[in-house]
N, C-alpha and C positions, 0 to 999 in steps of 0.2 A: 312240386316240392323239390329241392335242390339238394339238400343232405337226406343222409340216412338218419333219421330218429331212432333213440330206442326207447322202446314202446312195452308200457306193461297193461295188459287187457287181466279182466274179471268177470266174469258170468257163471251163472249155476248151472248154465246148461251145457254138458258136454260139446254139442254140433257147435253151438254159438264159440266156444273156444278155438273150436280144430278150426271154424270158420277164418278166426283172426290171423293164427299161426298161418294158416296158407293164403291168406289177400295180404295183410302186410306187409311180410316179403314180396311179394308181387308186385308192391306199389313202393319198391327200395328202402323198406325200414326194417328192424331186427324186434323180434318179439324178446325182450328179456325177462316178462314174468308174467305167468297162467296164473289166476286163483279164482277159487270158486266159492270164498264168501268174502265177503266185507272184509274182517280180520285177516286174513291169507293177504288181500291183498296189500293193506296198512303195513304189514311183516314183510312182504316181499320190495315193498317200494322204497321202506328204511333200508334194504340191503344193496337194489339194484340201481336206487336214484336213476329213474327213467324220465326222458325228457316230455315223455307225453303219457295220459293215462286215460283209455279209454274202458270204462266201468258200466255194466248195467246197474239199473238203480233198486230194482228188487231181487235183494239176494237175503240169502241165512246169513242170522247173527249178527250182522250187521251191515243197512243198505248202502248204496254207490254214493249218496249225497253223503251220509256219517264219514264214511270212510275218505272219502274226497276230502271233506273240512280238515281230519286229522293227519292226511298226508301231506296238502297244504300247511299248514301250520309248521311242520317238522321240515318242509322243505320247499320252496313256491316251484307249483306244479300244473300248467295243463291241465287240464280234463274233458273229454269228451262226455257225455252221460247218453245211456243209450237204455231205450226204454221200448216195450212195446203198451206202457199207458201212458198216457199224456193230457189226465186229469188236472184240472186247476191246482190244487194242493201239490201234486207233483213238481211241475213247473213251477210255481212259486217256490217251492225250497229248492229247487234246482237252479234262481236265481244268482248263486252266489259268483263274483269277479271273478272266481277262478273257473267258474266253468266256462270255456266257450263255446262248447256244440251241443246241441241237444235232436238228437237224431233217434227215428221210430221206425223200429224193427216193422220187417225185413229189413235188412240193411242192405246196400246196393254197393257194389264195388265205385260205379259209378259216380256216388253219393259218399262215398269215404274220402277219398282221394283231396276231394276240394275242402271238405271240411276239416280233416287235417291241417290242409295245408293255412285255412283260413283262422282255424284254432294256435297257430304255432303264431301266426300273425300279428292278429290280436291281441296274444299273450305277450309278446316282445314288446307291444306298444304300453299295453297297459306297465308292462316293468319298468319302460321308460319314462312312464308318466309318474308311478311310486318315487323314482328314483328324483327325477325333479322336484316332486311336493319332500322330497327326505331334505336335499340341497337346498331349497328355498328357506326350509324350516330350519336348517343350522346356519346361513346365511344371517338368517333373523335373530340367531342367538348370539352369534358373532357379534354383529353391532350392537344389540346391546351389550355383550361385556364390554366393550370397545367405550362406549358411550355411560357404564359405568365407571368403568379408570378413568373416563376423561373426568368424569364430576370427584372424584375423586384428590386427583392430581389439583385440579381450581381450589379445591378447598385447603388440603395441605399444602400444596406450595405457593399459593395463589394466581396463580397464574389464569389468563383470561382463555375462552374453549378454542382459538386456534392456537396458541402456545401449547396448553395442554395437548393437543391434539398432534403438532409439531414433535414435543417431547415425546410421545408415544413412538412416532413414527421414527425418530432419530434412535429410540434406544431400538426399535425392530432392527434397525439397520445396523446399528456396531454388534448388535449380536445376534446376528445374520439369523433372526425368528420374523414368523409370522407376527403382524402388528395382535392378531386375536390372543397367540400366546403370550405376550408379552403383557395384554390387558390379563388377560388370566391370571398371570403373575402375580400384577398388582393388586386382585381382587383376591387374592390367597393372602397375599401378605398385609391387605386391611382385614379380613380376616383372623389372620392370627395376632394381630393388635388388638383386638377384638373392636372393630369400627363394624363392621357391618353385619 
C-alpha cells in the first residue's frame, strides 16, 4: 500500500481495538476512529469520513453489516468485515459491493496488510466502473433530448433530420453551448408552448 489511509475500526472488544490502533500504524495508516458498537461507529464516520473502515460484524446495538449499509449510503465507503463466524447467513449478508474483505479472527498482521491493500483496490475499480454506468446513462439521455429537438425542429420548421440536426449544431455554435443544452432549450420552450 502506497499512501497512508485513514482508517476507522469497530469492535466490542477492548484487545481487538488496542490491536488496530497498534498494527495500523505499523502498516503506515492513521487510525481516526475507535467504536465499540454499530452506532459509535455510524457517528464517528459522519464526523471523520475515513477512507477505509474495518468493522467486526457482531457488536451491540447495531451489527458491522447495518452499520456498513448506513455509512455507505451517507458516504461510499470501504469496508473490511471481520468476524470470528462465518456462517452462511453471515456471509451472505456480508455480500454487499461495498464490502471487500471478509477476514476471520485471529487476524494476522500478515493477513491485514494485503487485504487492505486489495480492498482500497477493488474499491477504486468498482467506483470507476459506477462512474462509467452514471456517464453512459447520461450519455443516453443526452441523445435522446438531442433526438427530441431534432423531431421537434422537422415538424415546426420543417426541415428534413440532417437540416434539423445542422440547425441544432449551428445554434451550439453561435452560442458557444453544448449541442445537449441547446436541445434542452428547445425541449423547455416546446414545453412551455405547451407542445409536449
Amino acid at each position: 500500500m502506497s499512501r497512508q489511509l485513514r482508517i476507522a475500526v469497530a469492535d466490542d472488544e477492548p484487545d481487538m481495538q488496542d490491536y488496530f490502533r497498534t498494527i495500523l500504524p505499523l502498516l503506515g495508516h492513521e487510525v481516526v476512529a475507535v467504536a465499540g458498537t454499530g452506532r459509535e461507529l455510524v457517528q464517528l464516520c459522519q464526523q471523520e469520513r475515513p477512507d477505509l473502515v474495518i468493522t467486526d460484524i457482531k457488536m451491540p446495538d447495531m451489527d458491522g453489516i447495518d452499520a456498513a449499509a448506513r455509512i455507505y449510503q451517507a458516504a461510499p465507503t470501504p469496508f473490511i468485515l471481520v468476524s470470528a463466524h462465518h456462517d452462511a447467513e453471515t456471509v451472505r449478508r456480508a455480500g454487499a459491493d461495498y464490502v471487500m474483505a471478509y477476514m476471520v479472527k485471529p487476524i494476522k498482521q500478515a493477513d491485514l496488510e494485503p487485504a487492505i491493500a486489495l480492498a482500497m483496490r477493488r474499491f477504486g475499480q468498482f467506483q470507476a466502473l459506477r462512474q462509467e454506468a452514471a456517464d453512459l446513462k447520461q450519455a443516453l439521455e443526452d441523445r435522446k433530448s438531442v433526438e427530441k429537438a431534432k423531431g421537434i425542429l422537422m415538424k415546426k420548421a420543417g426541415l428534413d433530420e440532417q437540416e434539423a440536426f445542422r440547425r441544432l449544431q449551428r445554434l451550439a455554435s453561435d452560442k458557444n453551448k453544448k449541442l445537449v443544452e441547446i436541445a434542452r432549450s428547445i425541449l423547455t420552450a416546446e414545453e412551455a408552448y405547451g407542445g409536449a
